[in-house]
FIMARVO-292828 format. One record per residue (C-alpha): residue number from 1; residue in three letters; chain; y, x, z. Coordinates in nm, 4 decimals. Layout:
// FIMARVO-292828
+-----+------+-------+----------+----------+----------+
!  nr ! rest ! kette !        v !        u !        w !
+-----+------+-------+----------+----------+----------+
! NUM !  ALA !     A !        Y !        X !        Z !
...
+-----+------+-------+----------+----------+----------+
This chain:
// FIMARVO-292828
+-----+------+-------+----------+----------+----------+
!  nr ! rest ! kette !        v !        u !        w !
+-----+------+-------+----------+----------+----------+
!   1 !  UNK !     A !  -0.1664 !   2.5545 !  -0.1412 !
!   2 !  UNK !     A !  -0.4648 !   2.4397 !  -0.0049 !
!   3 !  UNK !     A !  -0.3065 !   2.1118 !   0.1287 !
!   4 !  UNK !     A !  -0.1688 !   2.0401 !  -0.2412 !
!   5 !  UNK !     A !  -0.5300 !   2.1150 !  -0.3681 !
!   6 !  UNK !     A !  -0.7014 !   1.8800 !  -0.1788 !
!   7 !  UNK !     A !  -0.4583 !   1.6037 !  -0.2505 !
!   8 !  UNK !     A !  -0.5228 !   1.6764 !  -0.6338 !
!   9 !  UNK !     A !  -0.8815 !   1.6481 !  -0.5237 !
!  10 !  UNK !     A !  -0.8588 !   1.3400 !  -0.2775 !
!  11 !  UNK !     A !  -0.6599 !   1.1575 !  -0.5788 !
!  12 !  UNK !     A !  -0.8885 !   1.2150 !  -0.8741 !
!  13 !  UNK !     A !  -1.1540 !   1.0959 !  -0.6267 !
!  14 !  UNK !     A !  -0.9760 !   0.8033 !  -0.5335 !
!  15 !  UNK !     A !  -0.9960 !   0.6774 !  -0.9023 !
!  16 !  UNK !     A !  -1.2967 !   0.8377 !  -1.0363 !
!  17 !  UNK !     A !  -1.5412 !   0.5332 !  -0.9198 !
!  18 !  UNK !     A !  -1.6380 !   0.2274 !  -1.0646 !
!  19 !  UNK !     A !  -1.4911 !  -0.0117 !  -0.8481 !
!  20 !  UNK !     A !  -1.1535 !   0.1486 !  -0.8206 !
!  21 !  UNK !     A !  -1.1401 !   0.1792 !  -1.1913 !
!  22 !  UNK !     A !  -1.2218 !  -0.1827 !  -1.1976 !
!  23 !  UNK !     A !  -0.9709 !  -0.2668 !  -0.9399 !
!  24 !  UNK !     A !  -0.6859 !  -0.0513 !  -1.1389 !
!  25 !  UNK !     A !  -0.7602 !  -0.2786 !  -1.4587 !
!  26 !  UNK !     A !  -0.7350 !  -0.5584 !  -1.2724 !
!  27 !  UNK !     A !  -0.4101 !  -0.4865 !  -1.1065 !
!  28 !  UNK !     A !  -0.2860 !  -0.4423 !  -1.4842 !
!  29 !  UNK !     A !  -0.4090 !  -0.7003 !  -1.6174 !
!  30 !  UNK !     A !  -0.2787 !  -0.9382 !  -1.2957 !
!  31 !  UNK !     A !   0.0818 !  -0.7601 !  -1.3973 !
!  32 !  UNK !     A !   0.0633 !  -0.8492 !  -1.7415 !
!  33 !  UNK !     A !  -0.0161 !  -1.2052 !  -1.6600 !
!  34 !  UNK !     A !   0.2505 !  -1.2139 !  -1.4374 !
!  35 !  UNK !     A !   0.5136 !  -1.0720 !  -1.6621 !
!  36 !  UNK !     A !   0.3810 !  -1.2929 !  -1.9655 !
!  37 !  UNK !     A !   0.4441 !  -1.5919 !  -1.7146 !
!  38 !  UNK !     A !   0.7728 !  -1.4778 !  -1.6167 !
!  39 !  UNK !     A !   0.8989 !  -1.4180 !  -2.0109 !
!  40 !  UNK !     A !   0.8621 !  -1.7722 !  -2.0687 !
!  41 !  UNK !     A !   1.1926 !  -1.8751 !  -1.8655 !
!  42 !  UNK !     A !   1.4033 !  -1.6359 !  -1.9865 !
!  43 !  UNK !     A !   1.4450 !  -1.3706 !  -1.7122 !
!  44 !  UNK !     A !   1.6201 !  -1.0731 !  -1.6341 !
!  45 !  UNK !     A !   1.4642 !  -0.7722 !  -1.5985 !
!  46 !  UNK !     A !   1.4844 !  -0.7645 !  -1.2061 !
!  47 !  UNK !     A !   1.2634 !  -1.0891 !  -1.2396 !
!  48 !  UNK !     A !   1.0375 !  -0.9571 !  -1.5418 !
!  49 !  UNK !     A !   0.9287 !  -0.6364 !  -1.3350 !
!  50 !  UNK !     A !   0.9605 !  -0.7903 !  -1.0126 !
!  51 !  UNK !     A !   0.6613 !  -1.0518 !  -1.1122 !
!  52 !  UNK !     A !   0.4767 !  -0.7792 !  -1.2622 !
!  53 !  UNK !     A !   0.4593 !  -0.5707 !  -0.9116 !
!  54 !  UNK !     A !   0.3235 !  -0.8828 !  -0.6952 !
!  55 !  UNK !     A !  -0.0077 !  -0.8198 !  -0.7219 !
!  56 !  UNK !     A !   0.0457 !  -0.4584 !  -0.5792 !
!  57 !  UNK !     A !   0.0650 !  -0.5758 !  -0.2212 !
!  58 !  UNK !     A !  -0.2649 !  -0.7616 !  -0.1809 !
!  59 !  UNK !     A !  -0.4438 !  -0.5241 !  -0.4254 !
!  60 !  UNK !     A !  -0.3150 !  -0.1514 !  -0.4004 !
!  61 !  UNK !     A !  -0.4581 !  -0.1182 !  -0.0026 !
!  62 !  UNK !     A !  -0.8239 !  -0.2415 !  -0.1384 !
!  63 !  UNK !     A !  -0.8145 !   0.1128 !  -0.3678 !
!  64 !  UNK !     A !  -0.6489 !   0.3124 !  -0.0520 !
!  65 !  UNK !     A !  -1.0065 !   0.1191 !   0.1371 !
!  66 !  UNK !     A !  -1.1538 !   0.2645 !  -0.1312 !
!  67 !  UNK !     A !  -1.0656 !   0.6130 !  -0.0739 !
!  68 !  UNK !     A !  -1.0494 !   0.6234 !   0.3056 !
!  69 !  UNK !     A !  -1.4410 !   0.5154 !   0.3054 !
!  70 !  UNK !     A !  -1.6256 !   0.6487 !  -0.0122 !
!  71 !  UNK !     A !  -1.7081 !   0.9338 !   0.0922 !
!  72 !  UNK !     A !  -1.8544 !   0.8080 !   0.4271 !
!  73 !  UNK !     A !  -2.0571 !   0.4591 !   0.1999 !
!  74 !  UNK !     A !  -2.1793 !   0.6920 !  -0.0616 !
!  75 !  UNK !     A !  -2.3143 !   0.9606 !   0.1787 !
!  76 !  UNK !     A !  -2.0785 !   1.1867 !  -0.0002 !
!  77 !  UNK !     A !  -1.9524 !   1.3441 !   0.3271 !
!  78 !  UNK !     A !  -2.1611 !   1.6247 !   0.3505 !
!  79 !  UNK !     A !  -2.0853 !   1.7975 !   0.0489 !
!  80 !  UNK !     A !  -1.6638 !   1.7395 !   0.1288 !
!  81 !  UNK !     A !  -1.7211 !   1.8704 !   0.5055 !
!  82 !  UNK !     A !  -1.9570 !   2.1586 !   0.3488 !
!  83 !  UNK !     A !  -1.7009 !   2.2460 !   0.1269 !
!  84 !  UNK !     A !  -1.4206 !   2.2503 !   0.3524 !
!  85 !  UNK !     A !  -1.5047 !   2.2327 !   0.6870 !
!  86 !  UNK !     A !  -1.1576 !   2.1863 !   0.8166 !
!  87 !  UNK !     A !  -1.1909 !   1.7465 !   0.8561 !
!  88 !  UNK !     A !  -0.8209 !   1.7583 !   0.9395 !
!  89 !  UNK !     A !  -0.6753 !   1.9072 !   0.6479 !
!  90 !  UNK !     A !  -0.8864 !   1.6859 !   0.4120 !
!  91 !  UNK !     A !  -0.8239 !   1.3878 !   0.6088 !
!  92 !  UNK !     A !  -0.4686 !   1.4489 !   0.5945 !
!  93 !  UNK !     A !  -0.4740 !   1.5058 !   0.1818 !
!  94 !  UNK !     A !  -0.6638 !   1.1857 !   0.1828 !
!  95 !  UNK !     A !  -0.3819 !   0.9788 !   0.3307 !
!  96 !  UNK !     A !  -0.1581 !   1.1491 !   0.1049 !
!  97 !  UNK !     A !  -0.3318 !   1.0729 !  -0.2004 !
!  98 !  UNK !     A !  -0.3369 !   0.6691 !  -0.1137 !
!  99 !  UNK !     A !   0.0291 !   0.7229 !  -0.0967 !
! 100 !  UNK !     A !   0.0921 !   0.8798 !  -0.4131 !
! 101 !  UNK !     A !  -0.1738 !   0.6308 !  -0.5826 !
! 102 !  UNK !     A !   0.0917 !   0.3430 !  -0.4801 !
! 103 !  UNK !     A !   0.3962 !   0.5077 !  -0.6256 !
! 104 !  UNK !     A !   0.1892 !   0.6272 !  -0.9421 !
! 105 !  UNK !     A !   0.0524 !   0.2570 !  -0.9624 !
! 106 !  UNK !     A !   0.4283 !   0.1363 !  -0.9197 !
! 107 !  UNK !     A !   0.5840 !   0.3604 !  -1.1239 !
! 108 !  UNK !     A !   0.3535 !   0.3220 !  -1.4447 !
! 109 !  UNK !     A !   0.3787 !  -0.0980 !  -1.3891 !
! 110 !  UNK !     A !   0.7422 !  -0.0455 !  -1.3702 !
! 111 !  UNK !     A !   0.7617 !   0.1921 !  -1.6972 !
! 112 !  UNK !     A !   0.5498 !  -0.0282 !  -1.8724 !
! 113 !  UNK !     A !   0.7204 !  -0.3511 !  -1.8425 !
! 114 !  UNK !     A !   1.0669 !  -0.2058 !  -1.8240 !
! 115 !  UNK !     A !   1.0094 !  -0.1174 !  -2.1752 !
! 116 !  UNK !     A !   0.8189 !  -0.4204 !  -2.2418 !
! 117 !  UNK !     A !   1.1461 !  -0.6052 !  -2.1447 !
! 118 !  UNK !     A !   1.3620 !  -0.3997 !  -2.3394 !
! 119 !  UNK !     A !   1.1944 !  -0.4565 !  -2.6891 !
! 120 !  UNK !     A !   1.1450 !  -0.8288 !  -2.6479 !
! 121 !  UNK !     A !   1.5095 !  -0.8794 !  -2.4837 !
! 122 !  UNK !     A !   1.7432 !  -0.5868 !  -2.5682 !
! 123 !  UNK !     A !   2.0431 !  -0.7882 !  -2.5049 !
! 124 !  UNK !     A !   1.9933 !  -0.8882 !  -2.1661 !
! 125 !  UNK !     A !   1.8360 !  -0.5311 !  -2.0806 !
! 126 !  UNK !     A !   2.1891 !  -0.3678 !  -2.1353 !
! 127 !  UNK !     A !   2.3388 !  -0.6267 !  -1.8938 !
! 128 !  UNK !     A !   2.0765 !  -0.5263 !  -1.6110 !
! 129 !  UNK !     A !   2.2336 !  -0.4788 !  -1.2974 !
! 130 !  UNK !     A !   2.0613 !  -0.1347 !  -1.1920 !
! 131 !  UNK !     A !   2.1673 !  -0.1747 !  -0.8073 !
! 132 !  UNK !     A !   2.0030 !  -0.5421 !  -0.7670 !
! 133 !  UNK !     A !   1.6719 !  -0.3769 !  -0.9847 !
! 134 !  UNK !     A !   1.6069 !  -0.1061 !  -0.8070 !
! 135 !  UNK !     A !   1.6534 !  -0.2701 !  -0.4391 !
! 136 !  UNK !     A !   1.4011 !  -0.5624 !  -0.5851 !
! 137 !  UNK !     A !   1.1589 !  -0.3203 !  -0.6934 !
! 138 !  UNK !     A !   1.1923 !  -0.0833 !  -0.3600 !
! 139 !  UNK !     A !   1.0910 !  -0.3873 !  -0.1715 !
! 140 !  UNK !     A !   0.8130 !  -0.5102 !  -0.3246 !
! 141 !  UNK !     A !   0.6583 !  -0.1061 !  -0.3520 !
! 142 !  UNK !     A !   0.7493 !  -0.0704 !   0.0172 !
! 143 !  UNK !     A !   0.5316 !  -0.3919 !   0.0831 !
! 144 !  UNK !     A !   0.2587 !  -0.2255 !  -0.1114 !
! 145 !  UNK !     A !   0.3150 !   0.1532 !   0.0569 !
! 146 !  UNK !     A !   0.3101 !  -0.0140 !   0.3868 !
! 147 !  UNK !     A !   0.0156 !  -0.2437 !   0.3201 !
! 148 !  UNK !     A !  -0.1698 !   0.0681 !   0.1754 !
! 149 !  UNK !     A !  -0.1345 !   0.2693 !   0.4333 !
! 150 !  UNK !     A !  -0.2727 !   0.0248 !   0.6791 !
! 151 !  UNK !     A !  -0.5455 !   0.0128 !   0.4316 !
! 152 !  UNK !     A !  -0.6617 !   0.4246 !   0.5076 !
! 153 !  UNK !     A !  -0.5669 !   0.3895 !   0.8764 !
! 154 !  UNK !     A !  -0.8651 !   0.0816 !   0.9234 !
! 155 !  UNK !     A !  -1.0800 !   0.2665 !   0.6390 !
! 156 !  UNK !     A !  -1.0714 !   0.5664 !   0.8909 !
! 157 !  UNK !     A !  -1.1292 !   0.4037 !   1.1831 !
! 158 !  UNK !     A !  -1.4223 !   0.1477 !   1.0492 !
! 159 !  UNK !     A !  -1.5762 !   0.3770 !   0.7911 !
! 160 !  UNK !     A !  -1.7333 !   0.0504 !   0.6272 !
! 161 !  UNK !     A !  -1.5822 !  -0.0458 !   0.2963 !
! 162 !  UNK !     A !  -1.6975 !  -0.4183 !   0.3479 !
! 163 !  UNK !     A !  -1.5819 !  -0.4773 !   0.6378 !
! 164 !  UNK !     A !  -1.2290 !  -0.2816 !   0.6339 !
! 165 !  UNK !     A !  -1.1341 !  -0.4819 !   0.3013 !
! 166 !  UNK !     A !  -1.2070 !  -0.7846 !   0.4435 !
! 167 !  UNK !     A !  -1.0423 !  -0.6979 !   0.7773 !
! 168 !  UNK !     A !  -0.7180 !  -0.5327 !   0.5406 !
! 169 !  UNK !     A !  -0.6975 !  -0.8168 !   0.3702 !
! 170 !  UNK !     A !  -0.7779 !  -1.1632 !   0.6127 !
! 171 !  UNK !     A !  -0.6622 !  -1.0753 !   0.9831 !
! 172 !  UNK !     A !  -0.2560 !  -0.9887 !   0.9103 !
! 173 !  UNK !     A !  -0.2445 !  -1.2995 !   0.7369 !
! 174 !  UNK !     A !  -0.4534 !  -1.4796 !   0.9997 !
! 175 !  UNK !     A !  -0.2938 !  -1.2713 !   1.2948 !
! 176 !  UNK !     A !   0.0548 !  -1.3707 !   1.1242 !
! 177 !  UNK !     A !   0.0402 !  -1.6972 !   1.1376 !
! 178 !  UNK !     A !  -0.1607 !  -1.6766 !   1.5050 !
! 179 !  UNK !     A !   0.1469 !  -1.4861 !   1.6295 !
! 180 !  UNK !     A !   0.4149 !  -1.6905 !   1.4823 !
! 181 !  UNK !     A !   0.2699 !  -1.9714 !   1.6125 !
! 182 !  UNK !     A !   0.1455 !  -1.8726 !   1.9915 !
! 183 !  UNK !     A !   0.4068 !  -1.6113 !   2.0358 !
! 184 !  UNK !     A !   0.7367 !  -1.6561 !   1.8852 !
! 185 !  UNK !     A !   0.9308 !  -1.4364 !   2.1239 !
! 186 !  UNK !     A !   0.7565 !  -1.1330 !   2.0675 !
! 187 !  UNK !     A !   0.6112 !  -1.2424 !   1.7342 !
! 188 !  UNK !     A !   0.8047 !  -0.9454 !   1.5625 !
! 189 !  UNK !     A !   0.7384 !  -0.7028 !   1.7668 !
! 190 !  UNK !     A !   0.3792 !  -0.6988 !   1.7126 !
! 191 !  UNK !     A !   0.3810 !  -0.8725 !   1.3307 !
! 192 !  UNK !     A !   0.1655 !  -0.6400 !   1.1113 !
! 193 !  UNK !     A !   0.4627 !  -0.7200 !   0.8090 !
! 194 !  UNK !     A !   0.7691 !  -0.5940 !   1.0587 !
! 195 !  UNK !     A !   0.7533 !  -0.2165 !   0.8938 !
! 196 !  UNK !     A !   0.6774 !  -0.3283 !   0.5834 !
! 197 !  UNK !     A !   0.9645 !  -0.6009 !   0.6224 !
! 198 !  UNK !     A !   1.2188 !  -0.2885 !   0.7465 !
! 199 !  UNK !     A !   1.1095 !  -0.0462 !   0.5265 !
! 200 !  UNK !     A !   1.2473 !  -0.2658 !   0.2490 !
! 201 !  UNK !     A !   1.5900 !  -0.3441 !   0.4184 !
! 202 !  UNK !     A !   1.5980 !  -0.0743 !   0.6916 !
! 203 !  UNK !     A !   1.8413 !  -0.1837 !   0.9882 !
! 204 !  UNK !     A !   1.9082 !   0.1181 !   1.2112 !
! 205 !  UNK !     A !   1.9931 !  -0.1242 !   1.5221 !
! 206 !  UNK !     A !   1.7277 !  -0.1687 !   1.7511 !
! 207 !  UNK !     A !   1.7266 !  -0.5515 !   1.7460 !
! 208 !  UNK !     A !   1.8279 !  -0.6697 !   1.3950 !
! 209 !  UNK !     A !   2.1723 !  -0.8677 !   1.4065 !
! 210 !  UNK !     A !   2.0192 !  -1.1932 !   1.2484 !
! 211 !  UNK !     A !   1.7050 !  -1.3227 !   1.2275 !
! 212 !  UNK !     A !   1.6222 !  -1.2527 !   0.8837 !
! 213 !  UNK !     A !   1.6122 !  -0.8859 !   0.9036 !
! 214 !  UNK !     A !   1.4352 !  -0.6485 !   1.0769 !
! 215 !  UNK !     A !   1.5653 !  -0.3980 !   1.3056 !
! 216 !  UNK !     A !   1.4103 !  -0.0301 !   1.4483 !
! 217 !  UNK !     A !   1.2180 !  -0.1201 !   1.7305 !
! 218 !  UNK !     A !   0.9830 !  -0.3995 !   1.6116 !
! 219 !  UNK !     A !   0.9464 !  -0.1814 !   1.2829 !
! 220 !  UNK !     A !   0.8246 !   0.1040 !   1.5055 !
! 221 !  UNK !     A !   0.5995 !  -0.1279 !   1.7439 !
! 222 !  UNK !     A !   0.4785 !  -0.2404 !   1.3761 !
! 223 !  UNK !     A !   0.3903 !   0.1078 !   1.2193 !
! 224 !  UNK !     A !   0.2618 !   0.2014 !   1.5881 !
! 225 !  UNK !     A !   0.0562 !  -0.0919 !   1.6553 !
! 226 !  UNK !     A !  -0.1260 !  -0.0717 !   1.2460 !
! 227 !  UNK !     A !  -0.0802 !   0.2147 !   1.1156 !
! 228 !  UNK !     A !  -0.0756 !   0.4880 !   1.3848 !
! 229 !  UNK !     A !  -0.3080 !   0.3613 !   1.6156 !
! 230 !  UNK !     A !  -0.5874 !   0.2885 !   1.3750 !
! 231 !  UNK !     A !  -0.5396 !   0.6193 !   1.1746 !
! 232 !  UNK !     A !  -0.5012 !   0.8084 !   1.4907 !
! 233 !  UNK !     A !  -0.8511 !   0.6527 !   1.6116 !
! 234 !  UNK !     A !  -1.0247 !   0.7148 !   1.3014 !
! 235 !  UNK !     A !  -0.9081 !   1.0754 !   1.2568 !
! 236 !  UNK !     A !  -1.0833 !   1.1362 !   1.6162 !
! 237 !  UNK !     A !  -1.3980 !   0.9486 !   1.5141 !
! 238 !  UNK !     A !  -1.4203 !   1.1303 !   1.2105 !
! 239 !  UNK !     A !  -1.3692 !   1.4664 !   1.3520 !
! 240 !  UNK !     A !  -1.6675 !   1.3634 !   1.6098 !
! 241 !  UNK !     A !  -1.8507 !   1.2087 !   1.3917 !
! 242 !  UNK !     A !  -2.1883 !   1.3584 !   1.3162 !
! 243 !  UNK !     A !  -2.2283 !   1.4045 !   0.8913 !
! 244 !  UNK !     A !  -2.5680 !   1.2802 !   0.7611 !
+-----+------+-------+----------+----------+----------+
């Protein structure tokens, strides 16, 4: 009860600044762009919803930044740690909140332009093929989920919003094309996209049967190597660390 408390908590939190609230409007409003740019050719509603949910990836692990480090930029620490001394348990709901943020995020994008698309184009909304919508829509959300949750693992190990959004944001793109480039051969096994890249199409081979797919083990090096790793390192620091 007290795990599903603190998640309540750790959520409301997560949206109950400025600059998240900013951040969530502008994630909307970059949807309905994207959507209003997509109606103009005619699309289906894979395509119409699918445009809508591209801004999710690069902006969805800013707010889950957001929450991993407020508490620590706003000085806000001591009255969490005060009020529930056990660190682990409210690190833990903390992680779990940036999760449910993304699928909350998703899922009201998705509602929204699904029936967006279904008044302006009823016709082609009964011909939808479900199957093709929903694996379009997993992928892109499992971009954002695994993006996100890179996102709290370098918020908990930097404990500086500043620097972890810039670092979340500019070295997997810049370590991407570093790796592709330099190191071909093991370029998958340490891309920070691999998991992300899986979790969308999961393979359950260990090496992926073409090269367009991902298979188990580089998806594991992946989550290891940016997600674990980081979060593991940040839950010790902030278990250590001393709260001013």
């Amino acid at each position: 009860m007290i795990l599903l408390r603190l998640v309540a908590v750790e959520l409301r939190k997560s949206i109950d600044t400025r600059s998240a609230r900013w951040l969530l409007a502008v994630i909307v409003l970059l949807a309905a762009g994207c959507s209003t740019v997509a109606s103009t050719s005619d699309p289906t509603l894979t395509e119409f919803v699918g445009s809508a949910l591209i801004p999710l990836p690069a902006l969805l692990p800013v707010v889950a930044v957001l929450a991993a480090t407020t508490d620590w930029s706003q000085r806000a620490s001591l009255t969490t740690f005060a009020l529930t001394p056990r660190r682990t348990i409210v690190l833990a709901a903390r992680a779990v909140a940036a999760v449910l943020l993304v699928f909350a995020t998703s899922g009201a994008i998705i509602v929204m332009t699904s029936i967006t698309f279904a008044l302006i184009h009823p016709g082609q909304f009964s011909e939808t093929d479900w199957q093709a919508f929903g694996t379009s829509l997993w992928s892109v959300t499992a971009l954002a989920l695994a993006a996100a949750l890179s996102g709290v693992a370098l918020g908990y190990l930097l404990l500086n919003t500043p620097l972890a959004i810039a670092v979340t944001i500019l070295v997997p793109v810049s370590y991407e094309i570093l790796a592709a480039a330099k190191f071909p051969v093991v370029g998958k096994w340490v891309s920070s996209l691999a998991f992300s890249q899986w979790l969308a199409q999961p393979q359950w081979h260990w090496l992926a049967p073409n090269e367009t797919s991902i298979g188990l083990g580089p998806a594991l090096c992946s989550l290891a190597l940016w997600t674990v790793a980081p979060m593991a390192a940040g839950f010790a620091r902030q278990l250590r660390k001393e709260v001013k």
